[in-house]
DOVEX-996125 format. One record per residue (C-alpha): residue number from 0; residue in three letters; z, y, x. Coordinates in steps of 0.25 Angstrom, whole numbers, padded with zeros to 4 digits, always signed. Layout:
<sites>
{NUM, "ALA", {Z, Y, X}} ...
</sites>
This chain:
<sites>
{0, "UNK", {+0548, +0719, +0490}} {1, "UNK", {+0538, +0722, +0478}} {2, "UNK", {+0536, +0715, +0466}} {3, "UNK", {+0521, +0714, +0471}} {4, "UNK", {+0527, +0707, +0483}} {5, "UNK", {+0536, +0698, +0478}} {6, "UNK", {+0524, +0693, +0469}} {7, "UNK", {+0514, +0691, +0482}} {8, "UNK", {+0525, +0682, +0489}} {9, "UNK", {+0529, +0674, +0478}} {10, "UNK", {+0513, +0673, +0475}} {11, "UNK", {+0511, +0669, +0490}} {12, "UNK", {+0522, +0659, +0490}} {13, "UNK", {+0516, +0652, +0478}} {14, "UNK", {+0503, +0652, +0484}} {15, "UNK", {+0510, +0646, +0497}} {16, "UNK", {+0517, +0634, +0488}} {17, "UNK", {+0506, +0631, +0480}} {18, "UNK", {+0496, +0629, +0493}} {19, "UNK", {+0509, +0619, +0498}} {20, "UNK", {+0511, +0604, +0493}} {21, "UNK", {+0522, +0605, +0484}} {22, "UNK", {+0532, +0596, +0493}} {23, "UNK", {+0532, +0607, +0504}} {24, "UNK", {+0544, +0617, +0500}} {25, "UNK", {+0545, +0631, +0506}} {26, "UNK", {+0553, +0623, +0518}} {27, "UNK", {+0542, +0621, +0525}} {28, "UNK", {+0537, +0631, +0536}} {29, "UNK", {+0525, +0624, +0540}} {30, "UNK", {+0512, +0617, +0533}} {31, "UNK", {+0512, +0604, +0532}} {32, "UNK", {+0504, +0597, +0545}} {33, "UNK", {+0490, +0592, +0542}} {34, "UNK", {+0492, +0579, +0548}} {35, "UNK", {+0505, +0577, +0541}} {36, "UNK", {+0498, +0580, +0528}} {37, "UNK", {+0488, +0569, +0532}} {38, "UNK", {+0497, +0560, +0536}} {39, "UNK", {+0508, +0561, +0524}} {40, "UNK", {+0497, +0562, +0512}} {41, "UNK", {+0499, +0552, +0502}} {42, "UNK", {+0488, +0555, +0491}} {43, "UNK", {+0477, +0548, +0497}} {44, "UNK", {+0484, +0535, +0490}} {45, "UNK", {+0495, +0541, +0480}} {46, "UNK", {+0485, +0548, +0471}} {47, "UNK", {+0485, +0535, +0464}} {48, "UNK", {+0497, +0541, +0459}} {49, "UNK", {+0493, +0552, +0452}} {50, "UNK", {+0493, +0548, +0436}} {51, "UNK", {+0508, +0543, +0438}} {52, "UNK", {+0513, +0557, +0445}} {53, "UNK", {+0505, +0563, +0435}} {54, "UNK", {+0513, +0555, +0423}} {55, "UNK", {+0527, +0556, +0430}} {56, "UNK", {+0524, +0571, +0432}} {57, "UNK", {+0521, +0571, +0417}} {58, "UNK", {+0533, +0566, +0415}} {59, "UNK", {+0542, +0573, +0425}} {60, "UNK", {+0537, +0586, +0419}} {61, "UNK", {+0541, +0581, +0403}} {62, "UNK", {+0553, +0578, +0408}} {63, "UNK", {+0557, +0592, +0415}} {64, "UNK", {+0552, +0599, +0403}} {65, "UNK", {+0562, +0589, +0393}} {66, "UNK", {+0572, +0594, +0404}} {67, "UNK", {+0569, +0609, +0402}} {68, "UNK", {+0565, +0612, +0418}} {69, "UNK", {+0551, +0614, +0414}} {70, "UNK", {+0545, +0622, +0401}} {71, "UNK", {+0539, +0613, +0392}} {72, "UNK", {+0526, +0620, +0395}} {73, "UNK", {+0526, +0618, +0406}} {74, "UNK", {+0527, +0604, +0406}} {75, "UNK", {+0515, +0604, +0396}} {76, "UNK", {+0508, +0613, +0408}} {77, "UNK", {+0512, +0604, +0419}} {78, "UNK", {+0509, +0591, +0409}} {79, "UNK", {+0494, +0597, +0408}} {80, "UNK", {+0492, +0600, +0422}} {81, "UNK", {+0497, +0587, +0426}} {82, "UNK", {+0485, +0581, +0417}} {83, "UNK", {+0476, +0589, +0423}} {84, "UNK", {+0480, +0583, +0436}} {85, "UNK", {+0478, +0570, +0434}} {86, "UNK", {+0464, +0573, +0427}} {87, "UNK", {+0460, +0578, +0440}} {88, "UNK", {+0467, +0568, +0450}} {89, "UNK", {+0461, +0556, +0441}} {90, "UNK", {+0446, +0563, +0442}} {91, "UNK", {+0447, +0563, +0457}} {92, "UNK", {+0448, +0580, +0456}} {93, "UNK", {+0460, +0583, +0465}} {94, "UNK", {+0458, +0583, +0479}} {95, "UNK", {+0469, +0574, +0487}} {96, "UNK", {+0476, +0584, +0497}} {97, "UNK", {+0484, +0579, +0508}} {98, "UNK", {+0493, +0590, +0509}} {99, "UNK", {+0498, +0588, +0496}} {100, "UNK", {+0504, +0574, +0501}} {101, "UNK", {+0503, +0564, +0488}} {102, "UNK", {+0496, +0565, +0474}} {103, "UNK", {+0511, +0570, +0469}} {104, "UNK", {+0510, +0582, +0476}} {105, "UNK", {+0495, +0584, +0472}} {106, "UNK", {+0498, +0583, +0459}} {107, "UNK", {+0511, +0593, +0459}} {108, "UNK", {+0502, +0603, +0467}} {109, "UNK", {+0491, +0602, +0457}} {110, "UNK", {+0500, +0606, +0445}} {111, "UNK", {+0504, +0618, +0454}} {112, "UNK", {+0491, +0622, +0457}} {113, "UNK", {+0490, +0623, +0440}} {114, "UNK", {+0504, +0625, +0435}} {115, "UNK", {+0511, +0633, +0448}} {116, "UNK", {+0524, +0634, +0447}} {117, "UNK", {+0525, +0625, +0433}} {118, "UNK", {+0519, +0613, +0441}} {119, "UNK", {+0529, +0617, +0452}} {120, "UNK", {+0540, +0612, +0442}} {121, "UNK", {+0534, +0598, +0438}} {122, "UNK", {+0541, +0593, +0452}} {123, "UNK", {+0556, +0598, +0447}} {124, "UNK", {+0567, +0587, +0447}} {125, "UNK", {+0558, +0577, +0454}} {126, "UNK", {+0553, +0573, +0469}} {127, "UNK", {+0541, +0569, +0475}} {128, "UNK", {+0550, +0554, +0479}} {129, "UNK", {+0553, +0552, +0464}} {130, "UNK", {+0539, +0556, +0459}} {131, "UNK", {+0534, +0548, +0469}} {132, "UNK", {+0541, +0536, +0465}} {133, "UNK", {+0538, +0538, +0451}} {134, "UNK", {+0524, +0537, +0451}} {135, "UNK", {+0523, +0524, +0460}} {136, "UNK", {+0532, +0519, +0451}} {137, "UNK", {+0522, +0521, +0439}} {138, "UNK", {+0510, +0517, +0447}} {139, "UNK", {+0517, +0504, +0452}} {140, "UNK", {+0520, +0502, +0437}} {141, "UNK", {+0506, +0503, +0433}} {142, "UNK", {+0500, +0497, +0444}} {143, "UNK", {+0509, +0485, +0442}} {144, "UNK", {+0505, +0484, +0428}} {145, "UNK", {+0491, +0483, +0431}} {146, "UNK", {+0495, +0473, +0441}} {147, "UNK", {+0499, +0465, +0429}} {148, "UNK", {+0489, +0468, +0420}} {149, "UNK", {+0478, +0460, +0432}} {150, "UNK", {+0490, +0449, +0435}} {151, "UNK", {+0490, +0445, +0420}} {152, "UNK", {+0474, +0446, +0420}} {153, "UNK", {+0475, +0437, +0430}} {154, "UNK", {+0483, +0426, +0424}} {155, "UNK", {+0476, +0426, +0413}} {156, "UNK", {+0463, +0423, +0420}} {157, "UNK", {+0470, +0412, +0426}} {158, "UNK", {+0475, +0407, +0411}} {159, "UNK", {+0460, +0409, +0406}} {160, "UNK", {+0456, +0399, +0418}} {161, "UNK", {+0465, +0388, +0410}} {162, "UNK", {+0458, +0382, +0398}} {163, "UNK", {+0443, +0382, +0405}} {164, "UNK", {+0451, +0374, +0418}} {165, "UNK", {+0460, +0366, +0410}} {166, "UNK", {+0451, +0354, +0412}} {167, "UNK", {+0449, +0355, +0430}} {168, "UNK", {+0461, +0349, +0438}} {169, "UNK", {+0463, +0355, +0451}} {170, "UNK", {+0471, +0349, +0463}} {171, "UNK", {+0484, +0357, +0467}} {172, "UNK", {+0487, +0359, +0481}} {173, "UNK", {+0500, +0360, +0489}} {174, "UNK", {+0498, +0362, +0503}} {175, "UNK", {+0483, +0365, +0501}} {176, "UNK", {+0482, +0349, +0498}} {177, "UNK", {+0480, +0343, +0484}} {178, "UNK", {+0493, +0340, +0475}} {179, "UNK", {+0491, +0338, +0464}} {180, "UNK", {+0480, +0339, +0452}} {181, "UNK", {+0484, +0351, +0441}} {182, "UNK", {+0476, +0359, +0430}} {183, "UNK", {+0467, +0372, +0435}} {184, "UNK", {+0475, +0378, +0425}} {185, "UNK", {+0488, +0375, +0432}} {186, "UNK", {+0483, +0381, +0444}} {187, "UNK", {+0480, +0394, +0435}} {188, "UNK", {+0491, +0393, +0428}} {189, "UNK", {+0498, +0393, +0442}} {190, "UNK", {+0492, +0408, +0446}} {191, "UNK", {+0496, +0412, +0432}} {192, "UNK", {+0511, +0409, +0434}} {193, "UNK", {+0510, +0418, +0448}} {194, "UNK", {+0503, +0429, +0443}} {195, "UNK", {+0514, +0429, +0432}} {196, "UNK", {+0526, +0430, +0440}} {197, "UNK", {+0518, +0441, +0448}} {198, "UNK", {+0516, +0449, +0434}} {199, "UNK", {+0535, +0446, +0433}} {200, "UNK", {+0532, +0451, +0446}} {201, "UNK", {+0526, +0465, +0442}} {202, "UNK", {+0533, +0467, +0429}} {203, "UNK", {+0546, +0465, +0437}} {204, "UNK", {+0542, +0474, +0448}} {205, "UNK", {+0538, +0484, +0437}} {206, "UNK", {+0552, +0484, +0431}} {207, "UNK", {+0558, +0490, +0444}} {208, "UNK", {+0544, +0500, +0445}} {209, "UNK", {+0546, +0507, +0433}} {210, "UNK", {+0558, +0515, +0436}} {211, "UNK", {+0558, +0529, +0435}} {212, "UNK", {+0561, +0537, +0449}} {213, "UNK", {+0556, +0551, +0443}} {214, "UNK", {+0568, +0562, +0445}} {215, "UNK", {+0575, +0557, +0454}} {216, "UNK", {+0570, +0569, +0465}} {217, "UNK", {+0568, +0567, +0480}} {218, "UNK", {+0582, +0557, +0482}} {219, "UNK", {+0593, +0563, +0474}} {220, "UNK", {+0590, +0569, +0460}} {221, "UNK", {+0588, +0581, +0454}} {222, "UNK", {+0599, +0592, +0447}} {223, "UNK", {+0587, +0595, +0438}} {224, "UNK", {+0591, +0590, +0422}} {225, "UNK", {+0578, +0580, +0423}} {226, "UNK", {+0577, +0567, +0414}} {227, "UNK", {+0572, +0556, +0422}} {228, "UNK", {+0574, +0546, +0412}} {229, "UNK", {+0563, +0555, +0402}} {230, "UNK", {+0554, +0555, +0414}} {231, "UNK", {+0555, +0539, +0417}} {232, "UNK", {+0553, +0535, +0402}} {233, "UNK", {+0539, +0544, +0401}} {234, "UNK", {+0536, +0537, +0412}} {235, "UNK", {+0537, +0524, +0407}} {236, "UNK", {+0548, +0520, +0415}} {237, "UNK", {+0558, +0512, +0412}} {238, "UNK", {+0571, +0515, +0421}} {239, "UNK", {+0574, +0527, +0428}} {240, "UNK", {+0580, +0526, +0444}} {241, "UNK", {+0594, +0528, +0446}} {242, "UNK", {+0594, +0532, +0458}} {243, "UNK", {+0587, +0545, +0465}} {244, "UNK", {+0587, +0540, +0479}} {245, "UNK", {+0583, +0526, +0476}} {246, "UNK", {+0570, +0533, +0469}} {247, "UNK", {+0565, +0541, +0481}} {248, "UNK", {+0567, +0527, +0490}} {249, "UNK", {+0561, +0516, +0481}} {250, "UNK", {+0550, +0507, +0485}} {251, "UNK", {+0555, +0497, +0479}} {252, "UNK", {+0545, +0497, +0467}} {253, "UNK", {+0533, +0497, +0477}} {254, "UNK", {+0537, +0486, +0487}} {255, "UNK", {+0539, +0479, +0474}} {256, "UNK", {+0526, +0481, +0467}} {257, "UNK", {+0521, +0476, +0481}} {258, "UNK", {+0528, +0464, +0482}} {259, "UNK", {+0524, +0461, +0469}} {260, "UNK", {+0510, +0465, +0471}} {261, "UNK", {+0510, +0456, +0485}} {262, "UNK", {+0513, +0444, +0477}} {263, "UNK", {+0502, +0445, +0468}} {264, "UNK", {+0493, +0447, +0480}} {265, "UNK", {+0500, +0434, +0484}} {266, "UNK", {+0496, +0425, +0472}} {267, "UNK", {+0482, +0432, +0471}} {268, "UNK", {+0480, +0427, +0486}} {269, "UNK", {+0484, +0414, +0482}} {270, "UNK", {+0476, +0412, +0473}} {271, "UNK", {+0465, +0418, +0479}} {272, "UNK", {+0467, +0407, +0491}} {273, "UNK", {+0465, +0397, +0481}} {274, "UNK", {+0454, +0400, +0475}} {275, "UNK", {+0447, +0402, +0488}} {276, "UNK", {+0449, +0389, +0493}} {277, "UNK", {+0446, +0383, +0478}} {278, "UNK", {+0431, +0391, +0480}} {279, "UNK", {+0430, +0384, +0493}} {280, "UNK", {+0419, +0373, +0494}} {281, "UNK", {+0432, +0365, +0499}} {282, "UNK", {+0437, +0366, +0487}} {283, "UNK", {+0427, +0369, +0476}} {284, "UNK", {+0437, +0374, +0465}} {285, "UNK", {+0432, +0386, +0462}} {286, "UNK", {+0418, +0395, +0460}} {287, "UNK", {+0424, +0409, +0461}} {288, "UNK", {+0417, +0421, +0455}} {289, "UNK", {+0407, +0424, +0463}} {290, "UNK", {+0408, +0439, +0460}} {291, "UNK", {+0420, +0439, +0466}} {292, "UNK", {+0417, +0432, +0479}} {293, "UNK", {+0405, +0437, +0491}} {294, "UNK", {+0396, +0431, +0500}} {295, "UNK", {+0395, +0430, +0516}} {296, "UNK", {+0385, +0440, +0522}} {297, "UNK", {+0379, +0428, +0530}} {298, "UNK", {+0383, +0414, +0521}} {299, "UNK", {+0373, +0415, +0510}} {300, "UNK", {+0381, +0405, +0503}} {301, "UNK", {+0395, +0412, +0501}} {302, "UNK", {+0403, +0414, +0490}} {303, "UNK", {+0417, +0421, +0496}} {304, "UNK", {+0429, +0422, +0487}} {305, "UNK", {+0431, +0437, +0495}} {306, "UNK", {+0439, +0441, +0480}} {307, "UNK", {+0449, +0429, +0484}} {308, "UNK", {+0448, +0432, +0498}} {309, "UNK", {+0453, +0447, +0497}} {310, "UNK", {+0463, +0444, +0485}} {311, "UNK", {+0469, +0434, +0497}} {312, "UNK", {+0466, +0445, +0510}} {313, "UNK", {+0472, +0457, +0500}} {314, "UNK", {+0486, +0450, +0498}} {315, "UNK", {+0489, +0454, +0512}} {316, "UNK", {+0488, +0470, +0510}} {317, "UNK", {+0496, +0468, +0497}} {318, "UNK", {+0507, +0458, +0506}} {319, "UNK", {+0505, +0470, +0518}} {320, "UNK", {+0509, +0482, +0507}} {321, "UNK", {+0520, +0474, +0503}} {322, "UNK", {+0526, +0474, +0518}} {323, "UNK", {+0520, +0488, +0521}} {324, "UNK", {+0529, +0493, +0508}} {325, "UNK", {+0542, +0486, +0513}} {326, "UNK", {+0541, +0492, +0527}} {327, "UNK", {+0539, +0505, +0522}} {328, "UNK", {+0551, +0506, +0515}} {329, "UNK", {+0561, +0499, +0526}} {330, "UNK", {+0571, +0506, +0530}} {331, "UNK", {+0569, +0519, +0522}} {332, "UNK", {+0581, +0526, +0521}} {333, "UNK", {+0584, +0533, +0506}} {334, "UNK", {+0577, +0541, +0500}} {335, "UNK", {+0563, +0544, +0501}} {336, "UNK", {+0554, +0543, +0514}} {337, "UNK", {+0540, +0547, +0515}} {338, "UNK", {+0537, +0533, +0518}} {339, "UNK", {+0538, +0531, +0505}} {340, "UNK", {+0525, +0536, +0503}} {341, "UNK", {+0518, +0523, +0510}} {342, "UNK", {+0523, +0516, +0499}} {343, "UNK", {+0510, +0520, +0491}} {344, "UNK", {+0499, +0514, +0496}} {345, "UNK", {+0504, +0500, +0499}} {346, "UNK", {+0506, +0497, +0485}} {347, "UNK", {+0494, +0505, +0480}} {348, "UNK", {+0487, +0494, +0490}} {349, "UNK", {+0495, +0483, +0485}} {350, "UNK", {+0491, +0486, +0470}} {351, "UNK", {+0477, +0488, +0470}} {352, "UNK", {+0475, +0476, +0480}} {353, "UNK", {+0483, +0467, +0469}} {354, "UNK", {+0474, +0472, +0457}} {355, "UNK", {+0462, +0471, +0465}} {356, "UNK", {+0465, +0458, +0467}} {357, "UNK", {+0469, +0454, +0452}} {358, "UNK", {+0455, +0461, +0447}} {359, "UNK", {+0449, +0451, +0456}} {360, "UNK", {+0456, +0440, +0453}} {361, "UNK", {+0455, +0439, +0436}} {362, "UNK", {+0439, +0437, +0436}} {363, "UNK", {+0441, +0427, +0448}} {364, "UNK", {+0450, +0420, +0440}} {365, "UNK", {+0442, +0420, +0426}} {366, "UNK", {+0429, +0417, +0433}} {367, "UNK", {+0431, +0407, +0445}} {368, "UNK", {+0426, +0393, +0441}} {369, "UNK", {+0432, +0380, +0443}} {370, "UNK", {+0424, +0369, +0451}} {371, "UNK", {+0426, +0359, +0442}} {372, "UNK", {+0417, +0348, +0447}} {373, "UNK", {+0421, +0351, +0460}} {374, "UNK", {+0437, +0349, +0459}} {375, "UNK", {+0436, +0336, +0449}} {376, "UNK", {+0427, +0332, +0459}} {377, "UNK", {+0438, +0332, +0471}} {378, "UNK", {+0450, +0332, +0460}} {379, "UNK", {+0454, +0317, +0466}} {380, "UNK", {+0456, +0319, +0479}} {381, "UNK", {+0469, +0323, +0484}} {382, "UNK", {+0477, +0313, +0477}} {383, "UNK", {+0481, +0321, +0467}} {384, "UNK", {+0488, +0313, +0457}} {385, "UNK", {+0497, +0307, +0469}} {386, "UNK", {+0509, +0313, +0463}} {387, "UNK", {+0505, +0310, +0449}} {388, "UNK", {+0507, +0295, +0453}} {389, "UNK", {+0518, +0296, +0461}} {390, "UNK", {+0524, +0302, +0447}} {391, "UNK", {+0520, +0292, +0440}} {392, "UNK", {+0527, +0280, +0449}} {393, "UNK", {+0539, +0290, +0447}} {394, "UNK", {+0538, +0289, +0433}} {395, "UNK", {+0538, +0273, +0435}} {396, "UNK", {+0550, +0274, +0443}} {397, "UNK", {+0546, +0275, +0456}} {398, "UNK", {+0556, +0282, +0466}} {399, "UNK", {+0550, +0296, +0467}} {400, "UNK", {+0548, +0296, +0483}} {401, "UNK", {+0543, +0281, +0482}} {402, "UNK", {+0532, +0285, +0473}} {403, "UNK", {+0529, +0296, +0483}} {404, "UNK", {+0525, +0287, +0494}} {405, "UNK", {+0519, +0277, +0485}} {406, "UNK", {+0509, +0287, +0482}} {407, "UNK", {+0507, +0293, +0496}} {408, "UNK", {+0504, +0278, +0499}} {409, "UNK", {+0493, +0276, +0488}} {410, "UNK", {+0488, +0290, +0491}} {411, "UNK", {+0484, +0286, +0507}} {412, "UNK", {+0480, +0273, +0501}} {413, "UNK", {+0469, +0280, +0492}} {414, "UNK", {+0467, +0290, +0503}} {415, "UNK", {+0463, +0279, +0514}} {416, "UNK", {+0455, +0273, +0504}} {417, "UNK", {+0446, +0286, +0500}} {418, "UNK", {+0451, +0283, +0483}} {419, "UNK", {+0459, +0290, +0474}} {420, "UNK", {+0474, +0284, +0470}} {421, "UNK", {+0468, +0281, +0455}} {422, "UNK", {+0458, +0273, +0463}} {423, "UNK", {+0469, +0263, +0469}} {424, "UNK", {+0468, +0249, +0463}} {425, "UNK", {+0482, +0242, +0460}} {426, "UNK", {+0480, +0234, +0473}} {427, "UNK", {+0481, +0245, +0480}} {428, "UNK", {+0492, +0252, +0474}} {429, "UNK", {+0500, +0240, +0476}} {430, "UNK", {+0496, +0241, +0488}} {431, "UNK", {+0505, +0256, +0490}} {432, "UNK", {+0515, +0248, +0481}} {433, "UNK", {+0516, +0235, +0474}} {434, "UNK", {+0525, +0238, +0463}} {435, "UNK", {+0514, +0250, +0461}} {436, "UNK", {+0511, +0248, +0446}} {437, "UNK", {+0494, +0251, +0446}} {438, "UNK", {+0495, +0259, +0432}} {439, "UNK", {+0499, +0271, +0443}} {440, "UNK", {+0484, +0272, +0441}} {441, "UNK", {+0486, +0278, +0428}} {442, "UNK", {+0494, +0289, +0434}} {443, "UNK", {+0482, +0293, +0443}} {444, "UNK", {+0472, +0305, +0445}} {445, "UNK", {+0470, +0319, +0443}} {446, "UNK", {+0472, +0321, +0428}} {447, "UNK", {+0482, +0312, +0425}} {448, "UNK", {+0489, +0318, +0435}} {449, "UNK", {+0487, +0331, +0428}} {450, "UNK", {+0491, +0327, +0415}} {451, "UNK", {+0504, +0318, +0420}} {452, "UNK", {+0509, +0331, +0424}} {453, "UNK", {+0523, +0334, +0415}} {454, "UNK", {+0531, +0344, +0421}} {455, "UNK", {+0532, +0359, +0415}} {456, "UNK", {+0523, +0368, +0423}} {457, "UNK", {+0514, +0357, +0428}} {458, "UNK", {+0498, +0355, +0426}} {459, "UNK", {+0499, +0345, +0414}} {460, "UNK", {+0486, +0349, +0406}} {461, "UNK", {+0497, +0351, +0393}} {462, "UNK", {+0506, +0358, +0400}} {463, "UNK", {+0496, +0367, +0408}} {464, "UNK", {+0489, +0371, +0394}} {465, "UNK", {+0503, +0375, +0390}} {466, "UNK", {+0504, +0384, +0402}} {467, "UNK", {+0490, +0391, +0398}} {468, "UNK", {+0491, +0393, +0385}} {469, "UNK", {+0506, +0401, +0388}} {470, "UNK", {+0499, +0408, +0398}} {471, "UNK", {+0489, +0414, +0387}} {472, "UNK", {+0499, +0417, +0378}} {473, "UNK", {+0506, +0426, +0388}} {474, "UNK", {+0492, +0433, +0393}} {475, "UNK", {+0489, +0436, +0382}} 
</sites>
């Protein structure tokens, strides 16, 4: 065979390779199917990816050029192109091809279109399965910091409520039935404390995020002399797996990062429920935003809490993605399976549903106004300060469970006479109890309830001013 020859074929088996996805090694005697390609595609949802391959390809490529198994130029070469790529992928320039299966492979095959055979080495001593999990890993880390970022907006909205409501009481429910009378500020003060264990939440789950998978290969290693621990501190992470098999496996990461997400869903539906029975003419609490609410197509009078009304319907797909990612991953034997690649865009769903609904949230918060007139107007019915007199007999040595049915008896003498308990004469409390002392009296009513409070953590008008003034600080 002629030099010439020689030339032609190794020129036509070039072309050959080039025209392929770069997964497909010279194994294969057939093109892949048509409707495989269409079924197995997963760029229409992991583009999103694209800047963290991008980085950890950066990175990757440093690394084997340190390692002396690429030239330093052409590191520089495949750094450049590596740029150009992600100009064009964030200017909506390159064309999403099934055939190409994920943004990974689209970007590889890109750099080959540029580069040939020195974008043909950028893949050396690594695997798709521990690219893969790399770049999730430094999404999920940047989508749970933004996660934060709105969680911490949020309390503090909820801390910038307290010194315009320190004056209105509201009634808190146990059961949905009144209880007991406490500070508005208690109540945001309440949501503050939830919204903080959700942030321990995330900061926890970022811990055992950030650990660098890179170089691990398909399952086992490589015999290439790579540095992973160079590559995971240029990446910003802060351990390096130990183990090659448990890499290509991991989900633990994402069904984390949806628990956690699942929760906030959880609080935010809460608190959405509340609110929208608070805007209720039942209730009268609240005036929400009424840029954030809708009218009826029909009832001109109107105003829905739809915001409110999503936040609490959408906590059921981040619940649902939460189970959907636990399924996937029952059963599967080490070390990677293609299922893995489902794992994408449950938690994608989950996170831009959760940040959807904080964005909503912070100007609901900071603009919905309290009805003042309206809750001191009903603030006495209920019987709240019941428990602040039967403290107060206990405080005069009455037997705890004694002064309990003492004051169930003079709360359905009030209630059959239409008054509240401060409106008892003596004669009728003797009435419930001879030995009843009519000072009791003193005990009775909404703020004197609130300021009889003592215990830490409770709405005592000191103690609560405490609370929101640490909150501040920490906000800051």
């Amino acid at each position: 065979m002629g030099v010439s020859s020689s030339r032609s074929n190794d020129s036509q088996h070039r072309s050959e390779v080039a025209a392929q996805s770069p997964s497909r090694s010279g194994v294969f005697a057939a093109q892949t199917d048509k409707r495989l390609e269409a079924f197995s595609e997963s760029i229409s949802f992991d583009h999103r990816l694209f800047r963290h391959d991008i980085r950890g390809s950066i990175a990757h490529a440093r690394m084997l050029a340190r390692q002396g198994l690429i030239s330093e130029q052409e590191f520089q070469q495949i750094e450049s192109a590596l740029g150009e790529i992600e100009r064009e992928i964030a200017e909506g320039k390159m064309p999403w091809r099934p055939e190409l299966e994920d943004i990974h492979m689209h970007i590889e095959s890109a750099l080959i279109e540029r580069l040939g055979d020195v974008g043909r080495k950028l893949h050396t001593g690594r695997s798709r399965n521990d690219q893969v999990n790399t770049d999730f890993r430094m999404w999920v880390r940047d989508a749970l910091d933004e996660i934060d970022e709105l969680l911490r907006g949020l309390q503090r909205a909820f801390v910038g409520r307290c010194q315009r409501d320190m004056d209105v009481i509201l009634p808190a429910y146990t059961h949905l039935q009144r209880a007991q009378p406490v500070l508005a500020p208690h109540y945001w003060l309440a949501y503050v404390e939830k919204f903080e264990r959700d942030r321990q939440r995330v900061a926890d789950c970022r811990r055992r995020v950030n650990v660098c998978g890179l170089g691990t290969a398909a399952c086992a290693g490589t015999t290439l002399p790579i540095d992973r621990r160079m590559t995971a501190e240029e990446l910003g992470f802060e351990e390096v797996a130990a183990n090659s098999l448990d890499v290509s496996s991991d989900r633990d990461f994402v069904i984390e990062s949806a628990f956690v997400l699942a929760l906030i869903a959880e609080h935010l539906s809460g608190w959405a429920e509340e609110w929208i029975l608070w805007s209720t003419v039942e209730f009268g609490f609240l005036k929400l935003p009424h840029q954030f609410c809708t009218g009826s197509s029909i009832m001109p009078q109107k105003v829905n809490p739809d915001t409110l009304e999503l936040t609490r319907g959408k906590t059921a797909r981040v619940i649902g993605n939460l189970q959907t990612l636990l399924v996937l991953v029952k059963g599967l034997p080490l070390a990677y399976n293609r299922d893995l690649q489902e794992d994408k865009p449950p938690l994608f769903d989950s996170f831009d549903t959760v940040r959807a609904c904080l964005q909503l949230a912070i100007p609901i918060v900071e603009q919905a106004e309290l009805q003042r007139e309206a809750i001191r107007a009903r603030l006495d019915d209920g019987f709240l300060d019941a428990t602040t007199l039967m403290e107060h007999l206990i405080r005069q040595g009455v037997p705890q469970r004694t002064a309990h049915h003492l004051v169930g008896k003079l709360v359905g003498m009030a209630q059959d006479r239409g008054v509240r308990l401060a409106d008892l004469d003596a004669e009728q409390l003797r009435e419930a109890w001879e030995e009843l002392d009519p000072d009791v009296l003193e005990a009775l009513g909404v703020e004197k309830a609130v300021k009889a409070y003592r215990s830490y953590g409770s709405s005592n008008p000191d103690l609560v001013a405490e609370q929101v003034q640490r909150w501040r600080k920490r906000l800051q």
